[in-house]
Structure formats: structure tokens, C-alpha cells
MDAnalysis code that builds the backbone (N, CA, C; Angstrom):
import MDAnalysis as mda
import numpy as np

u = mda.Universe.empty(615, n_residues=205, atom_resindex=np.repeat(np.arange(205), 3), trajectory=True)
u.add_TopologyAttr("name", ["N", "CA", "C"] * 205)
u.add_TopologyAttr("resid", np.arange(1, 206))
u.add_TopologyAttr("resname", ["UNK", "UNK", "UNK", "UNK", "UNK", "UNK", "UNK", "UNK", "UNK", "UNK", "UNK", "UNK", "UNK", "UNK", "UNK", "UNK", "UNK", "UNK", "UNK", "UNK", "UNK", "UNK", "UNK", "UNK", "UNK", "UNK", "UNK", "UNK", "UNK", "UNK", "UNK", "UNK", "UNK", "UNK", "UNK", "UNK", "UNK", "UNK", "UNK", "UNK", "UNK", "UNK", "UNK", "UNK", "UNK", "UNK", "UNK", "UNK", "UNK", "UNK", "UNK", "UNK", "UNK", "UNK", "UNK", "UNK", "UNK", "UNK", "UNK", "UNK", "UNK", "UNK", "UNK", "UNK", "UNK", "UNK", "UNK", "UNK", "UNK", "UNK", "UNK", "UNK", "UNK", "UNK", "UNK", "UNK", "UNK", "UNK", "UNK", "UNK", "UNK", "UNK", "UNK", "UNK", "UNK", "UNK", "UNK", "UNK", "UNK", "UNK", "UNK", "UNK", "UNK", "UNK", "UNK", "UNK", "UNK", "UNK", "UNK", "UNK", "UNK", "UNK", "UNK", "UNK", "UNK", "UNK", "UNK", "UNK", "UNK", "UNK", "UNK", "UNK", "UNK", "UNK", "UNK", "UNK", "UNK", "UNK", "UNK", "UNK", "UNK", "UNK", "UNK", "UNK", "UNK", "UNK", "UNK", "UNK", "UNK", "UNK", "UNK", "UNK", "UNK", "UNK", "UNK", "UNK", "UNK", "UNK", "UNK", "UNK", "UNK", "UNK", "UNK", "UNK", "UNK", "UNK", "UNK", "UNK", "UNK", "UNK", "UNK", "UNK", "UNK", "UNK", "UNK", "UNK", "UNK", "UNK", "UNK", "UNK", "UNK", "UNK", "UNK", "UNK", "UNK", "UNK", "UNK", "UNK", "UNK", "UNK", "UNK", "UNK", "UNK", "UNK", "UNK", "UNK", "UNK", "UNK", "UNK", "UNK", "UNK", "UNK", "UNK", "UNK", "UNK", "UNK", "UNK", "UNK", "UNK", "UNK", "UNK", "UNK", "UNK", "UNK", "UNK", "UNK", "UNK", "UNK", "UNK", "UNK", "UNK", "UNK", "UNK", "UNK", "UNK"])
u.atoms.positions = np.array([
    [-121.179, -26.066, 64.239],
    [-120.641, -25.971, 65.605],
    [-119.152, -26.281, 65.590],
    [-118.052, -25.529, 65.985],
    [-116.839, -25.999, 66.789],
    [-116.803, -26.911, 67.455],
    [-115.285, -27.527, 66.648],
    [-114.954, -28.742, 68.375],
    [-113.289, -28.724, 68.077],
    [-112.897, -28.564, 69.208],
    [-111.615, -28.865, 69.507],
    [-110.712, -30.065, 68.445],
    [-111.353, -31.209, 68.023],
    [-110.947, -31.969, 67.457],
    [-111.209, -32.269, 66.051],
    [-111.882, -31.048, 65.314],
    [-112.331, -31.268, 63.809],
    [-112.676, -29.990, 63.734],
    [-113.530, -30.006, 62.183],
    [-113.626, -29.182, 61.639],
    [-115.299, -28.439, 62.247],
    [-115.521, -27.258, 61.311],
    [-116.673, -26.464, 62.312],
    [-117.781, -26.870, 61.377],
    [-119.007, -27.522, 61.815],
    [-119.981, -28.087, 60.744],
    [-121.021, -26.990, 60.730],
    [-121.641, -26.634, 59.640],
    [-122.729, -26.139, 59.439],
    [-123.192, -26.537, 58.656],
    [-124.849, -25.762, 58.923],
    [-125.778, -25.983, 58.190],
    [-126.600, -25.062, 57.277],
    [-126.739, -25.120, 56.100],
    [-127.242, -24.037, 55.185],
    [-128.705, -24.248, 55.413],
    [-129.740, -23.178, 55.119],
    [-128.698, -21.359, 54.882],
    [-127.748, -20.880, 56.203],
    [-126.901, -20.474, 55.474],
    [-125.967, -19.886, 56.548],
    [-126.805, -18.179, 57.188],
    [-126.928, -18.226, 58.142],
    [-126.876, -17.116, 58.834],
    [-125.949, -15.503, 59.086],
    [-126.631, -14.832, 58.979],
    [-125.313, -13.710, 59.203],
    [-124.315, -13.379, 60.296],
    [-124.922, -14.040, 61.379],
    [-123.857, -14.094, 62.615],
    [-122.722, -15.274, 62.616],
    [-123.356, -16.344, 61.597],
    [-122.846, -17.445, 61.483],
    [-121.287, -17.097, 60.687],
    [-121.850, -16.189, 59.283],
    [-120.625, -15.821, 58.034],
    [-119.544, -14.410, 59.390],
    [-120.575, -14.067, 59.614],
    [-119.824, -13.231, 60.474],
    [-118.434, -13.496, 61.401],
    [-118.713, -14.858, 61.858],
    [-117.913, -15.237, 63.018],
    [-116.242, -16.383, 62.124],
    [-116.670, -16.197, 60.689],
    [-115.546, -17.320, 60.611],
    [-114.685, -16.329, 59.862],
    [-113.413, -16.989, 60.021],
    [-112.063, -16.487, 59.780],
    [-111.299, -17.143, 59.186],
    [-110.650, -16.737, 58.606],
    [-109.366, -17.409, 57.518],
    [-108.670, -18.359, 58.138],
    [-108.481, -19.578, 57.596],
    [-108.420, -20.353, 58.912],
    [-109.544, -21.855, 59.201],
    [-110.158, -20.830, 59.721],
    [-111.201, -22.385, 59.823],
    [-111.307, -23.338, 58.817],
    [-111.898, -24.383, 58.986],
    [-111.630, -25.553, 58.481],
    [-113.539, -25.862, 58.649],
    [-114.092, -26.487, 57.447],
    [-115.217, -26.306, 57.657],
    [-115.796, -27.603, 57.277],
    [-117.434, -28.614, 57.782],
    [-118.149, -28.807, 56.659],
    [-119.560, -28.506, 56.574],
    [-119.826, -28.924, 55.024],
    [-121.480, -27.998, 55.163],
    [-122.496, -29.815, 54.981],
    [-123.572, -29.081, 55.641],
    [-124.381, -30.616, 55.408],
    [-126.101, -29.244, 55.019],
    [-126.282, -29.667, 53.881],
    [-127.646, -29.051, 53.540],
    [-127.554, -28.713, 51.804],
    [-128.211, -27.842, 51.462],
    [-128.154, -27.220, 50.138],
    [-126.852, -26.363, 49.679],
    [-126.426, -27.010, 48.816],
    [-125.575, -25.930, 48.061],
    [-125.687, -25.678, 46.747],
    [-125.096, -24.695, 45.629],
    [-125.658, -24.210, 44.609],
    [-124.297, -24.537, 43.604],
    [-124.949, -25.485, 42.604],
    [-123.473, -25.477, 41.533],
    [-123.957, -24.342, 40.425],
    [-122.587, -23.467, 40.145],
    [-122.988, -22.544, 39.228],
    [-121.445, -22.243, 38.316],
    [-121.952, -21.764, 37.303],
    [-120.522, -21.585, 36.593],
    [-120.919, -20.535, 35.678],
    [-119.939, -20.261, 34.713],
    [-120.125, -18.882, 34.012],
    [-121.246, -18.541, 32.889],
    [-121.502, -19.382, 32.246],
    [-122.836, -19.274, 31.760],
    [-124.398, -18.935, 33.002],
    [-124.522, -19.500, 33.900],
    [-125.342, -19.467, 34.885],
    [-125.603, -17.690, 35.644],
    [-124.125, -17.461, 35.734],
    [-123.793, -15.842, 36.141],
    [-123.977, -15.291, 35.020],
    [-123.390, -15.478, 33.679],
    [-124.121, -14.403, 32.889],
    [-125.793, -14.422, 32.358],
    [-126.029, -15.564, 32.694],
    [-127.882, -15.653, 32.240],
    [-128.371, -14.484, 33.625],
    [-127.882, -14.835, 35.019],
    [-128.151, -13.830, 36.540],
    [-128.166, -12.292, 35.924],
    [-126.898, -11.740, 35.903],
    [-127.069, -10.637, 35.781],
    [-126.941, -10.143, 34.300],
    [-125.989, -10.612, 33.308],
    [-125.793, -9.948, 32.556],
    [-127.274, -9.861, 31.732],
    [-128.287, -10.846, 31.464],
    [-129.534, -11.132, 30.902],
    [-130.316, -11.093, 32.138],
    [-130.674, -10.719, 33.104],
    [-131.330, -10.007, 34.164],
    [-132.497, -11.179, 34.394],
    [-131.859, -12.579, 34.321],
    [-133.221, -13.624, 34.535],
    [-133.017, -14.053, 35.876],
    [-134.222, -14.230, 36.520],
    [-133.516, -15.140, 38.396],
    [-135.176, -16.394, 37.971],
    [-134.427, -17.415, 39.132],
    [-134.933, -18.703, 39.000],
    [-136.222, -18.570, 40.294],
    [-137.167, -19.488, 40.268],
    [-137.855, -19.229, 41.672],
    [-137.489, -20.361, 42.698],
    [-136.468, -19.848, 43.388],
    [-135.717, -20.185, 44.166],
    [-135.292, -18.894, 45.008],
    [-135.352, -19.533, 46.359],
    [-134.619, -18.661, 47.638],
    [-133.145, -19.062, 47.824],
    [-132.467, -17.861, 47.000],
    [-130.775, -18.210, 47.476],
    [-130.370, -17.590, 48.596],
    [-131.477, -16.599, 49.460],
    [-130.819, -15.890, 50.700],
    [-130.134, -17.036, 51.890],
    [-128.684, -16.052, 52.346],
    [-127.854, -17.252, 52.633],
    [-127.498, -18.408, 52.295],
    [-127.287, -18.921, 51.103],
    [-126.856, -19.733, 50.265],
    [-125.584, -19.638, 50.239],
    [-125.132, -20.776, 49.448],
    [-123.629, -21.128, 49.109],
    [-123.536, -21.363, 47.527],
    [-122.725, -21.050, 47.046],
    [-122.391, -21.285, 45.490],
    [-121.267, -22.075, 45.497],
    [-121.418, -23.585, 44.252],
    [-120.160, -23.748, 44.565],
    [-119.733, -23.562, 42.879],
    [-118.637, -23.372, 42.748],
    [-118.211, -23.094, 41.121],
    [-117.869, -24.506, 40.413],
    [-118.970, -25.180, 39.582],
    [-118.879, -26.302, 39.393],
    [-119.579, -26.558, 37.701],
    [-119.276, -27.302, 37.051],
    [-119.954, -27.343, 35.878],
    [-120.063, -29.248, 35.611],
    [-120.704, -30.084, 36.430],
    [-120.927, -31.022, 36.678],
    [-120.710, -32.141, 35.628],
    [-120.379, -33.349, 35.672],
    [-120.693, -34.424, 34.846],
    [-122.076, -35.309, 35.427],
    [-123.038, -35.224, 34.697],
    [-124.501, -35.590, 35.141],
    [-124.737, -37.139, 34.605],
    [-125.542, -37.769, 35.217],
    [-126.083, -38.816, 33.986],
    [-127.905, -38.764, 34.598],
    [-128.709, -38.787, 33.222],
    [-129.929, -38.375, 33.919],
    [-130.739, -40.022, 33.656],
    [-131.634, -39.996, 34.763],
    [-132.230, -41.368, 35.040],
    [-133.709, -41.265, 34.293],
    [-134.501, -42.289, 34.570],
    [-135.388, -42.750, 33.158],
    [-136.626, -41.625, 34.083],
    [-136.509, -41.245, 35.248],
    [-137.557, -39.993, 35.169],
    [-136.890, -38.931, 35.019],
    [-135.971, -38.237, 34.409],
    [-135.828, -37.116, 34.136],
    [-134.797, -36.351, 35.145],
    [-134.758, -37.289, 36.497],
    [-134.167, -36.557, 37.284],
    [-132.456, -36.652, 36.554],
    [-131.419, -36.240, 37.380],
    [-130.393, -36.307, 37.676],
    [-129.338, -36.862, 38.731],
    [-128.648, -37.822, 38.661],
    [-127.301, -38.353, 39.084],
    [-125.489, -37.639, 39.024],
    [-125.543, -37.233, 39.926],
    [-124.108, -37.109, 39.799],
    [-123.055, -38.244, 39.617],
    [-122.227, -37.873, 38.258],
    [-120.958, -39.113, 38.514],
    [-119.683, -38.327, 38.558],
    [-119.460, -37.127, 38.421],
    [-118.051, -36.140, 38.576],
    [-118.551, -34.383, 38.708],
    [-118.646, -34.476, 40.286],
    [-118.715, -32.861, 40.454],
    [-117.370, -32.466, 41.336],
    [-116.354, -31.650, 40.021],
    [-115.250, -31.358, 40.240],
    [-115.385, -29.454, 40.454],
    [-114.531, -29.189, 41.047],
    [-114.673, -27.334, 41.420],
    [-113.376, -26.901, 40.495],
    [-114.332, -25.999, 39.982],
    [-113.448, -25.187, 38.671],
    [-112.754, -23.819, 39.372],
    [-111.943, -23.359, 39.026],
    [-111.164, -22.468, 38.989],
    [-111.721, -20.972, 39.294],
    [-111.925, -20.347, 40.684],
    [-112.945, -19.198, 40.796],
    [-112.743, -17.771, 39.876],
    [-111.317, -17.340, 39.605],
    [-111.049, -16.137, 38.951],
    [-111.945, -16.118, 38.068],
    [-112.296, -16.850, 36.940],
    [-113.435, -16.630, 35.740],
    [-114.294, -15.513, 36.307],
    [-115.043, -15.599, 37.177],
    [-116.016, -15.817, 37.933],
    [-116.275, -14.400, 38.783],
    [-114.914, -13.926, 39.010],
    [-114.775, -13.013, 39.933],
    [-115.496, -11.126, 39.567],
    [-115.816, -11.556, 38.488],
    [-116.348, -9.673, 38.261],
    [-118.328, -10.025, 38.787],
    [-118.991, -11.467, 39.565],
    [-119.840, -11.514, 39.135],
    [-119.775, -11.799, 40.928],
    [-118.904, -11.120, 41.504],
    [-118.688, -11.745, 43.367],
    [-119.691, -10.762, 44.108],
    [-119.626, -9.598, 43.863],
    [-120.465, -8.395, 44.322],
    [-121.978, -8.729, 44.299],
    [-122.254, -9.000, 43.297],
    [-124.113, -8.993, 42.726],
    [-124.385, -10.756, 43.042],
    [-123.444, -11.216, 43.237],
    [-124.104, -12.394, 44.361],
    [-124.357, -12.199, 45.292],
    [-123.460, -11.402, 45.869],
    [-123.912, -11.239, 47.547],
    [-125.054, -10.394, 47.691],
    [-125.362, -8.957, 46.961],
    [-125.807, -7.903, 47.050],
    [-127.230, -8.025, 46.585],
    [-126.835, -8.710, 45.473],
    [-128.463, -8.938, 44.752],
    [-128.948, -10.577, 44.978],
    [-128.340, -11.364, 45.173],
    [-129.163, -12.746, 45.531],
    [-128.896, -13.087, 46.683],
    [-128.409, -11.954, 47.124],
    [-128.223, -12.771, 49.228],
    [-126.836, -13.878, 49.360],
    [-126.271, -14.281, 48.445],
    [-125.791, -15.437, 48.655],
    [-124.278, -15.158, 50.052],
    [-124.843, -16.229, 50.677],
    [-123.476, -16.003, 51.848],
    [-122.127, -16.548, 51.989],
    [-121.802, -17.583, 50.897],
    [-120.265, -18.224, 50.741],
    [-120.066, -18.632, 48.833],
    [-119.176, -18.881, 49.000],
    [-118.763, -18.991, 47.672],
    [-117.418, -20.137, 47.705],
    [-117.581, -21.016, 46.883],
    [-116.935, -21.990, 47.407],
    [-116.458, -22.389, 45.723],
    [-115.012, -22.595, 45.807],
    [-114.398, -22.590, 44.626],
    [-112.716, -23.144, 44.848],
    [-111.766, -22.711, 44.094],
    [-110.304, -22.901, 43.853],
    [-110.027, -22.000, 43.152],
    [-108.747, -21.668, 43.609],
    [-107.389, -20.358, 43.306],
    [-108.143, -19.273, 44.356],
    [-109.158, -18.816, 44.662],
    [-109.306, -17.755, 45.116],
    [-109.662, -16.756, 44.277],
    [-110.193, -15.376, 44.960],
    [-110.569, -13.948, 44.032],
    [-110.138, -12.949, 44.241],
    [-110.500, -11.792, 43.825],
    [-109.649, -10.963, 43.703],
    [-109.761, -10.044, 44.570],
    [-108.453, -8.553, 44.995],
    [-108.732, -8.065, 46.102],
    [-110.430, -7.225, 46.413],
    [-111.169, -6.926, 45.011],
    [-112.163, -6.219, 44.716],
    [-113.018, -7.376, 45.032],
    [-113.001, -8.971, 45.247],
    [-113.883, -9.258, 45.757],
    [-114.013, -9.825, 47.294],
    [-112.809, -9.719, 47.535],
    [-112.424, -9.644, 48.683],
    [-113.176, -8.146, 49.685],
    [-112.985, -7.042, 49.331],
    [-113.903, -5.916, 49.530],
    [-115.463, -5.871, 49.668],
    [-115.883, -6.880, 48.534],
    [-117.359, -6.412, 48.860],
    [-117.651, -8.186, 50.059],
    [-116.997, -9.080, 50.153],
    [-117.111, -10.069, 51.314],
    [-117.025, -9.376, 52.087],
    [-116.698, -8.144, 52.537],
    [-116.319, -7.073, 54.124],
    [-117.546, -6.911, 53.542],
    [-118.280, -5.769, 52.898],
    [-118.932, -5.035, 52.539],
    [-120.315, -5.804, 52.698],
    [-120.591, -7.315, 52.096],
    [-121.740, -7.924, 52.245],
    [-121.958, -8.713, 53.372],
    [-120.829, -8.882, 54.127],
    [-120.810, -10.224, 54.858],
    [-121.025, -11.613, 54.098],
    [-119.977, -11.496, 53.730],
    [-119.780, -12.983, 52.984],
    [-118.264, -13.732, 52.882],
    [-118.125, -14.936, 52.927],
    [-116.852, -15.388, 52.758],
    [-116.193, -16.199, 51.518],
    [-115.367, -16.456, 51.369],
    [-114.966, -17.420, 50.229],
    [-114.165, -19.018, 50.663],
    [-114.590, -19.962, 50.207],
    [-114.017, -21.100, 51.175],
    [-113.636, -21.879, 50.101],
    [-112.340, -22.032, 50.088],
    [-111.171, -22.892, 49.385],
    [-111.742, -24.509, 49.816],
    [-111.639, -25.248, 48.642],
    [-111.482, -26.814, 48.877],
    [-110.511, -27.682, 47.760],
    [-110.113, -28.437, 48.800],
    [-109.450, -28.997, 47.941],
    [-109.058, -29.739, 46.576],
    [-108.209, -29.347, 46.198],
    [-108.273, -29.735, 44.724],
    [-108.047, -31.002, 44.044],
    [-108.231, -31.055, 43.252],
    [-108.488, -33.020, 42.417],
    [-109.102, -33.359, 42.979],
    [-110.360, -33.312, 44.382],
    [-110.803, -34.316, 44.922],
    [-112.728, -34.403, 44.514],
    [-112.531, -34.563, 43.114],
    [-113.832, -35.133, 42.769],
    [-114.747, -35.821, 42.889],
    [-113.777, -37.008, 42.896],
    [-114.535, -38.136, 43.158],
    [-115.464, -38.249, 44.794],
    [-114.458, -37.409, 45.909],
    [-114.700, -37.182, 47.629],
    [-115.950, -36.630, 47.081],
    [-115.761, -35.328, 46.691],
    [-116.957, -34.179, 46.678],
    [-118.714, -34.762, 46.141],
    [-118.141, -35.945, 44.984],
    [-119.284, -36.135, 44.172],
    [-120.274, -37.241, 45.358],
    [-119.274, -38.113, 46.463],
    [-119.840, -39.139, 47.132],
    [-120.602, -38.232, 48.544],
    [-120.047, -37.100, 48.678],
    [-120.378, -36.332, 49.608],
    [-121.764, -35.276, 48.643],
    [-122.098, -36.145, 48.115],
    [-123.391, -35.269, 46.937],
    [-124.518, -36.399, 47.227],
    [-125.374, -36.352, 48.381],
    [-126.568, -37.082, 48.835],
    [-127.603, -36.879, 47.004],
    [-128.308, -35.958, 46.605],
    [-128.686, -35.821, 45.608],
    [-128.993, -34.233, 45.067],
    [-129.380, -34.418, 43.810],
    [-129.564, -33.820, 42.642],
    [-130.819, -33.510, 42.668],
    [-131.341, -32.635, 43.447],
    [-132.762, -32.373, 43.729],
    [-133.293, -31.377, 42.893],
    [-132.824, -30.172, 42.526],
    [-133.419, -30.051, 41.274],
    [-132.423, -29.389, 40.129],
    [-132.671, -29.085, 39.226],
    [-131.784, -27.935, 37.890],
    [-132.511, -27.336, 37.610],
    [-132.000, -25.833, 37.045],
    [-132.674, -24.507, 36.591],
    [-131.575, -24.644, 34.943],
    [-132.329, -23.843, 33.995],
    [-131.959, -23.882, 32.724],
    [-130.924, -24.978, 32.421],
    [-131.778, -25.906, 32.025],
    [-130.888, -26.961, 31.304],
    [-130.470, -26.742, 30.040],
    [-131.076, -25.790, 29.510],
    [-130.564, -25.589, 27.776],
    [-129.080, -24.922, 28.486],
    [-128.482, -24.754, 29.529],
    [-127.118, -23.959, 29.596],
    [-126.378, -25.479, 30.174],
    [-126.651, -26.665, 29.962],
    [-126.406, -28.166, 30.058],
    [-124.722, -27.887, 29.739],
    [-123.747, -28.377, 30.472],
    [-123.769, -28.515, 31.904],
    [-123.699, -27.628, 32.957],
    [-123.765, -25.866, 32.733],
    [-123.493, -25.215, 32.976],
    [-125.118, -24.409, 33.983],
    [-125.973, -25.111, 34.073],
    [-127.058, -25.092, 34.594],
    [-126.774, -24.250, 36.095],
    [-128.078, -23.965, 37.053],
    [-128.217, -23.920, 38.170],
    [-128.425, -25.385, 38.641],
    [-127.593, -25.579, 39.562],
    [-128.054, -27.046, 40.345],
    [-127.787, -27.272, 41.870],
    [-128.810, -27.919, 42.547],
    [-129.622, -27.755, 43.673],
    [-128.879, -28.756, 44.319],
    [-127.544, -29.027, 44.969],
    [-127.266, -30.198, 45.405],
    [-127.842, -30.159, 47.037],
    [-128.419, -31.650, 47.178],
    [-127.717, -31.965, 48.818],
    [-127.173, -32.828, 49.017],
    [-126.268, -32.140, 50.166],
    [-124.966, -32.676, 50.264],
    [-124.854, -32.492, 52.317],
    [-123.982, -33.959, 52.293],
    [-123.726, -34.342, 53.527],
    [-122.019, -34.471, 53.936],
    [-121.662, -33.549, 54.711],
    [-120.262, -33.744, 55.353],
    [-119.229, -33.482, 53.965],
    [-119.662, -32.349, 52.997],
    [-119.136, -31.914, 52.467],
    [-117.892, -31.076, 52.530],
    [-116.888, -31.373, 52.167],
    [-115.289, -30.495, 52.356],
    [-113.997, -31.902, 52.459],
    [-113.012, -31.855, 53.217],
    [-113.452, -30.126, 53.883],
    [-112.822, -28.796, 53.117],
    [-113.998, -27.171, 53.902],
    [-113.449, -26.289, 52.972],
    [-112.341, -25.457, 54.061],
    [-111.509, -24.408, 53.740],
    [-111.066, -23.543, 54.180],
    [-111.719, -22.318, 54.096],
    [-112.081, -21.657, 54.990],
    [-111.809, -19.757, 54.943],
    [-110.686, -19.407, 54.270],
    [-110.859, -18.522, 53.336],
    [-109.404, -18.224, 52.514],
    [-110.067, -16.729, 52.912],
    [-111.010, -16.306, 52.082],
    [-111.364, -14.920, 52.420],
    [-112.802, -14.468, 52.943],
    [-112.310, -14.178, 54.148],
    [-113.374, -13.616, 55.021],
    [-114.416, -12.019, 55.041],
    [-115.316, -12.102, 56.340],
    [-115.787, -10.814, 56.139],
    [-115.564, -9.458, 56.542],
    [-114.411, -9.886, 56.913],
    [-113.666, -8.622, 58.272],
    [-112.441, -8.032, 56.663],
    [-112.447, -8.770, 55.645],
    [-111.435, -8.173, 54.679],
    [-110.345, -9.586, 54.453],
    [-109.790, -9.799, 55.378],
    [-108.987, -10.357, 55.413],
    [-108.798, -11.806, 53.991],
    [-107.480, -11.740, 53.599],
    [-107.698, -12.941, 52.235],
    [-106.541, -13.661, 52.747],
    [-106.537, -14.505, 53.036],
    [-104.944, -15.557, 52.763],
    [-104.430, -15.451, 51.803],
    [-104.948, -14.977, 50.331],
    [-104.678, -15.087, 48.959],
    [-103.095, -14.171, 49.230],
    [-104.023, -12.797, 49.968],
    [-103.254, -11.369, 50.035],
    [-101.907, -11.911, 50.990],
    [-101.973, -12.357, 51.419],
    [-101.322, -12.568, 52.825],
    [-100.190, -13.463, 52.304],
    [-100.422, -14.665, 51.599],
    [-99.262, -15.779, 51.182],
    [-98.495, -14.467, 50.014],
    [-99.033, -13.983, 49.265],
    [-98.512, -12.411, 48.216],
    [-97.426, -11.724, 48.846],
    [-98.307, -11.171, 50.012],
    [-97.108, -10.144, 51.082],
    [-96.149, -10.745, 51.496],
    [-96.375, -12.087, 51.599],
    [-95.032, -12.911, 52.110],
    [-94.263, -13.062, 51.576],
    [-94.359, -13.446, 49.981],
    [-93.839, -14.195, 49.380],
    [-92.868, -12.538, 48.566],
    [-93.314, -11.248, 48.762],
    [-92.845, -10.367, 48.542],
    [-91.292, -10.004, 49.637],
    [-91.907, -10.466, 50.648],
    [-91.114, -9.828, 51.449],
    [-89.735, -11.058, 51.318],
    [-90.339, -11.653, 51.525],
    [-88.895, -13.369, 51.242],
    [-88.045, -12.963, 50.346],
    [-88.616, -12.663, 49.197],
    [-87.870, -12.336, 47.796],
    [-87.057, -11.359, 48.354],
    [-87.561, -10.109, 48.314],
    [-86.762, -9.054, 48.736],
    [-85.997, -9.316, 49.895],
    [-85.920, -9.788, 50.996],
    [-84.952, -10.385, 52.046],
    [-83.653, -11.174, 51.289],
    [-83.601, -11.849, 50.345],
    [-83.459, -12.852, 49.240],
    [-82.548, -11.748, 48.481],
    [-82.831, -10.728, 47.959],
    [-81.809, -10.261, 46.921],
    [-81.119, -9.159, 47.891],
    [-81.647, -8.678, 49.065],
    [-80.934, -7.769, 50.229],
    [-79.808, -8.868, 50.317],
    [-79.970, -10.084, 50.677],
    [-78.797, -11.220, 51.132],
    [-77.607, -11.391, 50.088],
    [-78.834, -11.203, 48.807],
    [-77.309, -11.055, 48.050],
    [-76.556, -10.240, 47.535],
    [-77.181, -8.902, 48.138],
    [-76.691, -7.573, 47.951],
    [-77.078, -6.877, 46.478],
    [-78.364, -6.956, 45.895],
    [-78.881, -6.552, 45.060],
    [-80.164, -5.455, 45.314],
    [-79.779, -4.515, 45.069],
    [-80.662, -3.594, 44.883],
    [-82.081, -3.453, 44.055],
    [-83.106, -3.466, 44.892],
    [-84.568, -3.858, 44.260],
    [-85.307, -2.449, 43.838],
    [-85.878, -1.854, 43.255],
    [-86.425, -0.597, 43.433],
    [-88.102, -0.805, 43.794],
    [-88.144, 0.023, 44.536],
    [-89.832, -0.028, 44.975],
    [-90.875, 0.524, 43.981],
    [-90.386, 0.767, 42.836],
    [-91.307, 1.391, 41.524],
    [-91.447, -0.001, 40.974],
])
């Protein structure tokens, strides 16, 4: 829900009217299930064609490759779930949305304009959070409810819940739109304003 004075809270699974309605911009947090996954995890998904029995429709991914410590039943403890860097990641943005339903994707640096396209295309968004803040993210990690392929240790599927998690940003939405693209165009046009000022000729090739 919106409020005038904070950020917009939801609750997973996200809904399609829900991914629908947010925009680059918003300021978000999530309180429910989210999904840590990293590049081993995406290539076991599609490239080796295995899925877990688990419902990821409307889900969230977050790009994470965890520091765990596991307790005397087997379960799992988080002590450092830090968000890795999304580009790795980005040829595997399409067949999340398309083939596992998933409705956000939650990472750092951002992706690319091709996955920016299929977020229009699937209804899905991408939500920036802030960076170095590990230690926030890991206390905002209620628990470690379950893992899928641990032989891909630390690089597993993992089942967090999580309370008052973020906060994230909308960077790229489902209408197209990327901030990524947008700070780019700017930072194009400055430059070139920039060598017009100093009377240098730029060529558009």
C-alpha cells in the first residue's frame, strides 16, 4: 500500500495489477517470500532444464549467493546476505519471467536494454537496493525456510522470509521505462552540451 510519508509495502506473491502499477521511482518494501538465486541456480533452470517443486508464480528473485551457517538440525541461518551485481545474470531475465512466472527481480547495477524489453513484454520489474548494506538486508531476513540444490552450496535456491525488507527502488519497470537508460541519455546529452561550450565538434557516428 502507498502512503504519503514512506515507502509502498507489499506483499509477495506480487500480483499483476500490483507489478503493473509501479514505476521508476517508487520506493518500496517487501514483507513475505523472496528467492535468493545466482548464476549457478539459473544455469541448473534453464540451461540443464531442472525446476524445483516450488510455486515461483509472482515471485521475486533476489541475486544473492549467501553466507549461511547451518544449525544442528540441518536447517539454515543467515549471517551475510549481500546482493551481487545483476549484469551476470542478465541473458537469463526473459525465461524468468516467461517460464517461471517470476514478477521482480531484485539486484544492483541494473540490466540490460533487452531485459528491460521483455519487463514490458512480461509484466515485470527490476528493483535496485542499496548497496553495502548487508548486514540491514541479512537482519531484515526473519528465516531460512527452505534450500533447493545444496550441492550448488552457496549458490543454491533459497526460500527467504523476510520482513520490511529494502528499501528497494523501481529502476526498471513494465511500461519499458529504465532509469539505467535515462541517467545514459543524460549523461550523453551533458557531455555533448560540454564540448558544444567549448566549441568542439562531436560527430554523431
Amino acid at each position: 500500500m502507498a502512503t504519503d510519508t514512506g515507502p509502498k509495502r507489499l506483499g509477495t506473491p506480487l500480483d499483476s495489477e500490483t507489478v503493473a502499477s509501479l514505476r521508476v521511482g517508487d520506493e518500496l518494501v517487501i514483507d513475505g517470500v523472496i528467492w535468493g538465486v545466482r548464476d549457478a541456480t539459473l544455469i541448473r533452470f534453464f540451461d540443464e532444464g531442472r525446476r524445483v517443486p516450488a510455486d515461483l508464480r509472482g515471485g521475486i528473485f533476489l541475486h544473492t549467493a549467501p553466507s549461511v551457517r547451518r544449525r544442528p538440525d540441518s536447517g539454515f541461518d543467515p549471517v551475510s546476505v549481500g546482493t551481487t551485481t545483476s549484469m551476470r545474470m542478465d541473458r537469463f531475465t526473459r525465461s524468468c519471467l516467461a517460464e517461471l512466472g517470476i514478477a521482480a527481480i531484485v539486484g544492483k547495477g541494473g540490466l540490460s536494454d533487452e531485459s528491460s524489453a521483455a519487463f514490458r513484454e512480461h509484466n515485470g520489474v527490476y528493483l535496485s537496493i542499496v548497496g553495502g548494506a548487508a548486514s540491514v538486508q541479512t537482519e531484515q531476513i526473519e528465516q531460512i525456510e527452505d534450500v533447493f540444490w545444496p550441492d550448488l552450496m552457496p549458490e543454491c535456491l533459497w526460500k527467504f522470509r523476510v520482513r520490511d525488507f529494502g528499501p528497494l527502488f523501481v529502476t526498471m519497470d513494465s511500461t519499458g521505462a529504465s532509469s539505467y537508460r535515462m541517467v545514459g541519455e543524460q549523461a550523453e546529452a551533458r557531455l555533448a552540451a560540454a564540448y558544444r561550450a567549448l566549441g568542439i565538434e562531436v560527430s554523431d557516428e
